[in-house]
C-alpha positions as CSV (number, residue, x, y, z in Angstrom):
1,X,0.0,0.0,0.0
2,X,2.8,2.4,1.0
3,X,4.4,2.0,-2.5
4,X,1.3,2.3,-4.3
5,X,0.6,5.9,-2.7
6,X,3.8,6.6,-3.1
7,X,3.2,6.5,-6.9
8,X,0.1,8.1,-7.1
9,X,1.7,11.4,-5.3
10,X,4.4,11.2,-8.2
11,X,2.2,11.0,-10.8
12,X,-0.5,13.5,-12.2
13,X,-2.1,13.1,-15.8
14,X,-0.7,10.0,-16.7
15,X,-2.1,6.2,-16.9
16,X,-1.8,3.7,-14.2
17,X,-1.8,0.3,-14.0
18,X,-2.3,-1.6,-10.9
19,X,-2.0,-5.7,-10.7
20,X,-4.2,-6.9,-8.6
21,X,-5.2,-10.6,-7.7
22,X,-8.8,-12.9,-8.4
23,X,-8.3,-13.7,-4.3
24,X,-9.8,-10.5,-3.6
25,X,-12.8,-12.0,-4.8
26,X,-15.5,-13.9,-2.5
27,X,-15.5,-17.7,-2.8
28,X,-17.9,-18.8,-5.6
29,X,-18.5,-21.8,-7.7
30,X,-19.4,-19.5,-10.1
31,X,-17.4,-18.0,-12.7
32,X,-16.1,-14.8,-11.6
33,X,-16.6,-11.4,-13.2
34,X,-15.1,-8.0,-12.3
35,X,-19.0,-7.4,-10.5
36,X,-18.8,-10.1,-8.8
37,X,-18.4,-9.1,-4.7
38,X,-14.9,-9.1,-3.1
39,X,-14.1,-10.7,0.1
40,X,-10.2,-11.0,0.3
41,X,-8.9,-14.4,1.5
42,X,-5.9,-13.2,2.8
43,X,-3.6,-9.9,4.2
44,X,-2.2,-10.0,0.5
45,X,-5.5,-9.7,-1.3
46,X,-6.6,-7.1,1.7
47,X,-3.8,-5.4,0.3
48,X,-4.7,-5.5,-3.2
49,X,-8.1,-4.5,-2.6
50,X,-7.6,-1.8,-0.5
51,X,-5.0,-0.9,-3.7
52,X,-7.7,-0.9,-6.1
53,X,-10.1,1.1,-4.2
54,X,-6.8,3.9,-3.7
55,X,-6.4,3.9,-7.3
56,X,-9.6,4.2,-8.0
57,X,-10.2,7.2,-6.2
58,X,-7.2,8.8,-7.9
59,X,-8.6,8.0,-11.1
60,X,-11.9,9.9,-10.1
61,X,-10.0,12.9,-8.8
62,X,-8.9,13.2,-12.5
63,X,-5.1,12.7,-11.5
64,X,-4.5,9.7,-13.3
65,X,-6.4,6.9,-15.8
66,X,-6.2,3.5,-13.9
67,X,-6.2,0.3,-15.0
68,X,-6.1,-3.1,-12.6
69,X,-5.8,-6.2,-13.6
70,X,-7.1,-8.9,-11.1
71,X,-4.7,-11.8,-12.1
72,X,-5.7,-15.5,-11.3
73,X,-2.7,-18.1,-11.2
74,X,-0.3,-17.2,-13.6
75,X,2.3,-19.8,-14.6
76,X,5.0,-20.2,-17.0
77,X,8.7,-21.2,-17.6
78,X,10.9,-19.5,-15.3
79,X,8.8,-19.6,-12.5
80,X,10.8,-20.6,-9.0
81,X,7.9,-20.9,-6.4
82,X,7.4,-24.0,-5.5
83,X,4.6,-23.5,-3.5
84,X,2.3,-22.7,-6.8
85,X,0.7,-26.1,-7.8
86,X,2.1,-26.1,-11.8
87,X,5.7,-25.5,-10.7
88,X,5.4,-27.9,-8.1
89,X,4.7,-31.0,-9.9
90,X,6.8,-30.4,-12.7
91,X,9.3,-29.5,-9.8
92,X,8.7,-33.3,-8.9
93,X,8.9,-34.6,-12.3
94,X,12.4,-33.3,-12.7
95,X,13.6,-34.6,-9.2
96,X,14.9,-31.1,-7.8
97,X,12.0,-32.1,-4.7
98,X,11.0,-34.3,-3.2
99,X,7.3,-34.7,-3.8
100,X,4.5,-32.9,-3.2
101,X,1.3,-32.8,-0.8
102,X,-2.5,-32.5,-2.2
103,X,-4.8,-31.6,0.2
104,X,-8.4,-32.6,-0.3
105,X,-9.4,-34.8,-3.4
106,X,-7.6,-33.1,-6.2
107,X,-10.8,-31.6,-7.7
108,X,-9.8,-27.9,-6.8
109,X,-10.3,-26.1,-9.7
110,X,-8.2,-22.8,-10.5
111,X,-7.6,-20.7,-13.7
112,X,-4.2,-20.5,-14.9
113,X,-2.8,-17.9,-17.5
114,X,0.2,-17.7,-19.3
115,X,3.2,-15.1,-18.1
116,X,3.5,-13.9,-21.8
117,X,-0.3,-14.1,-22.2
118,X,-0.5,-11.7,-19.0
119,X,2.1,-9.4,-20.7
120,X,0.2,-9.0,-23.5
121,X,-2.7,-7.8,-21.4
122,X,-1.2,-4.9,-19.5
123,X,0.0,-4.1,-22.4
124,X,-3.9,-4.3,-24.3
125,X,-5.1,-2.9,-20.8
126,X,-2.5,0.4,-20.7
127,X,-3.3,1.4,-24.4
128,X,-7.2,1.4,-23.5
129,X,-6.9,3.5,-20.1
130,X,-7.4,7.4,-20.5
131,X,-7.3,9.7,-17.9
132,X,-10.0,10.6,-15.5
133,X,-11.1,6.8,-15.7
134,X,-10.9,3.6,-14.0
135,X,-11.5,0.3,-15.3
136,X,-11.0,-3.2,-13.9
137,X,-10.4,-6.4,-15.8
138,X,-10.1,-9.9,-14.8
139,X,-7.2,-12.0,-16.5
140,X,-7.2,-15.8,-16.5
141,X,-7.8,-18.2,-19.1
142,X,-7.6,-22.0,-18.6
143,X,-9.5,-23.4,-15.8
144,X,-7.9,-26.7,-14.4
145,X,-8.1,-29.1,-11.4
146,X,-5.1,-30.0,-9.4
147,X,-5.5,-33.4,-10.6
148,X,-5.7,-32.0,-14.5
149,X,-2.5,-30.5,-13.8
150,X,-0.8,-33.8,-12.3
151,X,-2.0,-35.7,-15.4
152,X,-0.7,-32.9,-17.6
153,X,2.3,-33.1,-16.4
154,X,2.7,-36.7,-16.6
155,X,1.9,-36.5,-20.0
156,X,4.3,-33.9,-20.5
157,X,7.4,-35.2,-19.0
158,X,6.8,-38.8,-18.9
159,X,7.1,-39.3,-15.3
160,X,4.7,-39.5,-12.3
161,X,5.0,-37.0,-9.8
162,X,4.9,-38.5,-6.3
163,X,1.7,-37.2,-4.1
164,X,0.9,-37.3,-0.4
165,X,-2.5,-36.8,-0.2
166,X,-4.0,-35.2,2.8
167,X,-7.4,-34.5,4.3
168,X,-8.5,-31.3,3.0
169,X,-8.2,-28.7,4.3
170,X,-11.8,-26.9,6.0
171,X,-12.7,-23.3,3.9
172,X,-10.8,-24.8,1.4
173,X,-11.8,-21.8,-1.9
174,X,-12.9,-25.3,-4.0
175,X,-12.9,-22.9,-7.4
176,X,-11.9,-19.8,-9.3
177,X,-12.4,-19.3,-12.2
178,X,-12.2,-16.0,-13.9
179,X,-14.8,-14.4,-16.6
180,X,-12.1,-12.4,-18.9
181,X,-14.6,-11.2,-21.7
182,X,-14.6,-7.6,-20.5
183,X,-10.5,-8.2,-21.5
184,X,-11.0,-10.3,-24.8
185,X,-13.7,-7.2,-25.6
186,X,-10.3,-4.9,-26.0
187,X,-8.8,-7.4,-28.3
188,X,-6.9,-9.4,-26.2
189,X,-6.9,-13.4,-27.1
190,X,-5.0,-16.2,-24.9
191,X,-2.1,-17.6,-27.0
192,X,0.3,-19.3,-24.9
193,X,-2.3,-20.7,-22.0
194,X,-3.3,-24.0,-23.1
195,X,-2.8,-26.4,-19.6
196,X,-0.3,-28.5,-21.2
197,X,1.5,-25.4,-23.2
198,X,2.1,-24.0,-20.1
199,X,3.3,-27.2,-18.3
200,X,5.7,-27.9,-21.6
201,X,7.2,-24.1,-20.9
202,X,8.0,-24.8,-17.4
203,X,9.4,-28.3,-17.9
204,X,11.3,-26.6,-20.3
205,X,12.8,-24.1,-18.3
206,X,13.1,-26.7,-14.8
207,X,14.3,-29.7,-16.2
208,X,18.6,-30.3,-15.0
209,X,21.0,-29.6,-17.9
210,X,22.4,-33.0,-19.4
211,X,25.8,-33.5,-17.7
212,X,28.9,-33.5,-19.8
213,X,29.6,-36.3,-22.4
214,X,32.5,-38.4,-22.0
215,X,36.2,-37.3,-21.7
216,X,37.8,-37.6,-25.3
């Protein structure tokens, strides 16, 4: 929050664009659309939210055109964190951990979106923003289950990824999944977010290095 009002003191009459998260939303089985009411599920999507409404208020002022983009799980190659569900498993596959703990039945569903397909969309969000307005858009594209992703990545690597499966765990958020229409209405398409597109990018970028060859 401090950085983000930080900015807004620094800037006058130019566009903003905030990211924000889908977990400021409230828990639905429903798909999710940028009306649909928040209830953050944690400090960090308090944070966000309380971002968004900051930002908004600048945009009303007439200091700045805002722009935030509530993105849902986006994955990729590259990405490190190991506690995201994608990197995890694939994470397995490659034997740099362990294995990996699923808690409940595997039927969680989230909606996963490409890193280069969420570039794309600031970038499709910033050129739409003018100032004296604020405008939200939810960015997701694939909805999958944990257990879609484990089979995905199975197919993609070739190997099982070794699961501990837990009792799940109570308050659980069993879906979110994201309505990006308001997004696709500017033009912007999903290109690189096909489940197992974005499994085959990660594997890519996590699987070790072949060692040397043999000493000549």
């Amino acid at each position: 929050m401090g950085g983000t009002l930080n900015l807004l003191k620094a800037l006058k009459g130019q566009r903003f664009l905030l990211a924000s998260t889908g977990t400021v939303y409230r828990p639905s089985d429903a798909v999710l659309t940028e009306e649909s009411a928040r209830e953050p599920s944690s400090p960090y999507a308090a944070s966000k939210a309380a971002a968004e409404d900051l930002v908004a208020w600048a945009a009303r002022s007439g200091q700045i055109g805002a722009t935030t983009l509530r993105l849902f799980n986006v994955a990729g190659g590259g990405d490190t964190d190991t506690t995201r569900v994608i990197t995890r498993a694939v994470a397995c596959a490659a034997g740099t951990v362990p294995g990996m703990e699923v808690y409940g039945d595997g039927g969680a569903v989230r909606d996963f979106v490409h890193v280069r397909d969420v570039a794309a969309a600031f970038v499709v969000a910033l050129e739409a923003c003018s100032v004296g307005t604020s405008s939200v858009y939810n960015v997701g594209a694939t909805a999958a289950s944990v257990r879609d992703v484990l089979d995905a990545v199975a197919e993609v690597t070739g190997r099982t990824v070794d699961v501990t499966w837990k009792p799940a765990v109570p308050g659980e958020i069993r879906s979110l999944r994201a309505d990006a229409s308001r997004l696709r209405a500017l033009g912007w398409e999903p290109r690189s977010s096909a489940l197992a597109e974005i499994v085959t990018d990660q594997w890519l970028a996590s699987a070790p290095a072949p060692g040397p060859g043999p000493s000549r």
